[in-house]
Every structure is written in C-alpha cells, then in structure tokens.
ZAVEX-634117 format. One record per residue (C-alpha): residue number from 1; chain; x, z, y. Coordinates in pm, 1 decimal. Layout:
BEGIN
ATOM   seq   mol         px         pz         py
ATOM   NUM     A          X          Z          Y
...
***
This chain:
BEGIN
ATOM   seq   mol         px         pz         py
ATOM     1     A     2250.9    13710.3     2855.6
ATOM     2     A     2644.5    13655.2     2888.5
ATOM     3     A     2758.0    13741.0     3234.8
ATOM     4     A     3155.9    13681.3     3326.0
ATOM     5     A     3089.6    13626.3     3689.6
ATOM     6     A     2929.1    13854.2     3956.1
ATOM     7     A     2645.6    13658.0     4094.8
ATOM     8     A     2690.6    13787.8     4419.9
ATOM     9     A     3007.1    13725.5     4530.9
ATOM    10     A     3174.4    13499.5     4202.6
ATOM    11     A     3455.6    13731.4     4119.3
ATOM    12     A     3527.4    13809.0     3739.4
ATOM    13     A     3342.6    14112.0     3617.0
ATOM    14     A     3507.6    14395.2     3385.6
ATOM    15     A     3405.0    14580.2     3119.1
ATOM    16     A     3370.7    14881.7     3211.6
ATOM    17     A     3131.0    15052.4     2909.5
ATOM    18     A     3025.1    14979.7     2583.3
ATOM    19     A     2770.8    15111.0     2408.2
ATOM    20     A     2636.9    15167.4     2075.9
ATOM    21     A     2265.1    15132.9     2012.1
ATOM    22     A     2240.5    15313.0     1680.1
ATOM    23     A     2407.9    15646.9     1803.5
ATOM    24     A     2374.8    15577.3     2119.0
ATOM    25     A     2694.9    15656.0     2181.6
ATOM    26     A     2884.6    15522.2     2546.6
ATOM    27     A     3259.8    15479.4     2582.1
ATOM    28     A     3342.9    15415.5     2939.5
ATOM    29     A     3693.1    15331.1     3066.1
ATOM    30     A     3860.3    14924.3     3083.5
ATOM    31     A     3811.7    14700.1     2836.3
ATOM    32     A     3983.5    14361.3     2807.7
ATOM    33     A     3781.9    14058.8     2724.2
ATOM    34     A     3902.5    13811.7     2491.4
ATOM    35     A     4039.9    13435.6     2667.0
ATOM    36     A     3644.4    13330.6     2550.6
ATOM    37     A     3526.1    13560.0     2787.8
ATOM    38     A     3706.4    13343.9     3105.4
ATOM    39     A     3499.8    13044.4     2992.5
ATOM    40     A     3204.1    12980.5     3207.6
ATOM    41     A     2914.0    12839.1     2992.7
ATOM    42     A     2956.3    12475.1     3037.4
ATOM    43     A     3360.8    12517.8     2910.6
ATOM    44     A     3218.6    12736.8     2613.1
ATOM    45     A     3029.0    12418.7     2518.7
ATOM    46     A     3277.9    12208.1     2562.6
ATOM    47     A     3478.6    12399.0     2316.5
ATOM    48     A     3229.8    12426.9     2070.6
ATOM    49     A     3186.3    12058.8     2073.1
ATOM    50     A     3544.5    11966.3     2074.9
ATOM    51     A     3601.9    12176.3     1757.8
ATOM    52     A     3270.3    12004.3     1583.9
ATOM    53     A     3415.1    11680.8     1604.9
ATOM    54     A     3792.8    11836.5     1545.6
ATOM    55     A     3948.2    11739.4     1851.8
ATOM    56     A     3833.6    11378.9     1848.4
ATOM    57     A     3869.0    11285.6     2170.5
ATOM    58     A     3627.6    10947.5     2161.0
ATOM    59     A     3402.0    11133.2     1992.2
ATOM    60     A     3414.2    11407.6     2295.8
ATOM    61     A     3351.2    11064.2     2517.4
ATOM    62     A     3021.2    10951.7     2308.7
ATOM    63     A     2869.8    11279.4     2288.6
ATOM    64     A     2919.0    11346.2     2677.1
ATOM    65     A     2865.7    11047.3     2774.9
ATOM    66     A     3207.5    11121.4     3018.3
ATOM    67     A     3537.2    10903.1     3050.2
ATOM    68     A     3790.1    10956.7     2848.9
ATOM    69     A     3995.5    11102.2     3186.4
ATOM    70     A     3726.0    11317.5     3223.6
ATOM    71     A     3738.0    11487.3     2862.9
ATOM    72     A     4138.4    11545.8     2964.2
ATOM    73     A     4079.2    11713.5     3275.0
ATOM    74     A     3814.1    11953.4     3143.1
ATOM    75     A     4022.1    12030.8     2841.0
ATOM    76     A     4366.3    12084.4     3067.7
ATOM    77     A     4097.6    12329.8     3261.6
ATOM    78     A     4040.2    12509.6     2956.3
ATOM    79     A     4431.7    12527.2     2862.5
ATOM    80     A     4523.4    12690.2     3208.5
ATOM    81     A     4280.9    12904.5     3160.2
ATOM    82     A     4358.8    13009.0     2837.0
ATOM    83     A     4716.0    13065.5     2889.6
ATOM    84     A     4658.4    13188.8     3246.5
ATOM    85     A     4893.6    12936.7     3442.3
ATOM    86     A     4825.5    12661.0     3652.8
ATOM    87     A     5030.1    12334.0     3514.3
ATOM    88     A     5346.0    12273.3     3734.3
ATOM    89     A     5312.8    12007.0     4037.2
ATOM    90     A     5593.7    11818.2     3866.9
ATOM    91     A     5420.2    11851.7     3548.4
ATOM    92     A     5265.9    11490.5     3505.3
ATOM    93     A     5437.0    11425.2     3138.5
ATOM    94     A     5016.2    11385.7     2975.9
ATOM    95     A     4902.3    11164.6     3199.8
ATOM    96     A     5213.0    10952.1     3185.9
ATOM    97     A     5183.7    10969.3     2806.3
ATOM    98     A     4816.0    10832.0     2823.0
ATOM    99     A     4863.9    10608.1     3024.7
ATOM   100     A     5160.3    10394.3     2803.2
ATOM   101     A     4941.9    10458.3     2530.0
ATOM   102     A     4653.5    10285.2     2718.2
ATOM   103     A     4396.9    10549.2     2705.3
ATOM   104     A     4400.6    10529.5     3107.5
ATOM   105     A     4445.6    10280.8     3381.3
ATOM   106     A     4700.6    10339.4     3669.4
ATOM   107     A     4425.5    10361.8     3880.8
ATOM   108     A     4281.0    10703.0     3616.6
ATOM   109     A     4655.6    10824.6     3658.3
ATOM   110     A     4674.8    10795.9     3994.0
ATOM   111     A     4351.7    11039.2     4049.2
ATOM   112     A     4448.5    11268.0     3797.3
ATOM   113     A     4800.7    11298.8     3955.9
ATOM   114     A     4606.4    11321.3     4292.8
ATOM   115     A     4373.2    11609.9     4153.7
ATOM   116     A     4627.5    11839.4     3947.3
ATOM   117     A     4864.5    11792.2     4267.1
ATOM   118     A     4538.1    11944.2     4498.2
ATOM   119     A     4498.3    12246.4     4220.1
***
C-alpha cells in the first residue's frame, strides 16, 4: 500500500524511516521522495498510460474516454507538479497554440483560461 497523503488531515507525508527486512536494520532521519512520489494514484496512471502510447495524445482521449482539453489539463497538473511551480496567470501560450491548431474550440480555451486563472 503506497501512502503520499495523511488520511486524516491530506497533508504530504515524509519519510521519516526506512527499513531493511533482511537485517532488520532501521535508518531514521528525512528522506526525500522522488517527483513520483507527489503523484496521487490516479496521476501515476495517467503517466503510465501516457508513456504506453508515447505521448499520443488521441490515443490518451480513446483510452480515457476524456476530451482532448481534458488530457491537457491533467497533464499541465502533472508538469506543475513535477517542477514544483504553478504556471504564470499570463501564461496562456498552450492553449493559444491548440487552439490555432484546432485541437480546441474558443469555447475549450475560454474554460481552460478560466480554470488555470482560478489555480
């Protein structure tokens, strides 16, 4: 069982020990976690996925059965969290760039601007 939340109260839990079950040796102090280890379960899916089909984003679309807005947004989740940095408010030069390449309508824009400006 992979915990990287506290289930009481949602904050990020540390490492704290590790252990080793053939010497049963325990080394106790602060560990880091690797950027997989910020990834709730659903994102660590998502990742798996997009790497199976090698970043094919219609692919991402027919195997979630999600819009192709949708696939964005939960990979631009996974980026901030990766690199630990919410995108800038002004920062709209993706969803401009899908949009003139037709991969969104105005109206798709328009909430995705809307929700990255709320974040």
């Amino acid at each position: 069982m992979e915990m990287t939340s506290c289930p009481i109260c949602k904050h990020a839990l540390e490492i704290r020990e590790l252990h080793c079950p053939a010497c049963e040796v325990s080394y106790r102090g602060n560990f880091s976690q690797s950027w997989l280890g910020a990834l709730d379960p659903r994102q660590l899916e998502f990742v798996k996925l997009f790497i199976i089909v090698q970043g094919n984003i219609k692919e991402m679309e027919k195997h979630l059965g999600i819009s192709y807005p949708t696939v964005k947004s939960r990979l631009a989740e996974i980026i901030r969290l990766i690199v630990s940095e919410s995108p800038s408010v002004e920062d709209f030069g993706d969803i401009l760039s899908d949009l003139e390449q037709g991969f969104i309508s105005v109206e798709e824009a328009i909430s995705m601007i809307d929700t990255r400006r709320k974040s």
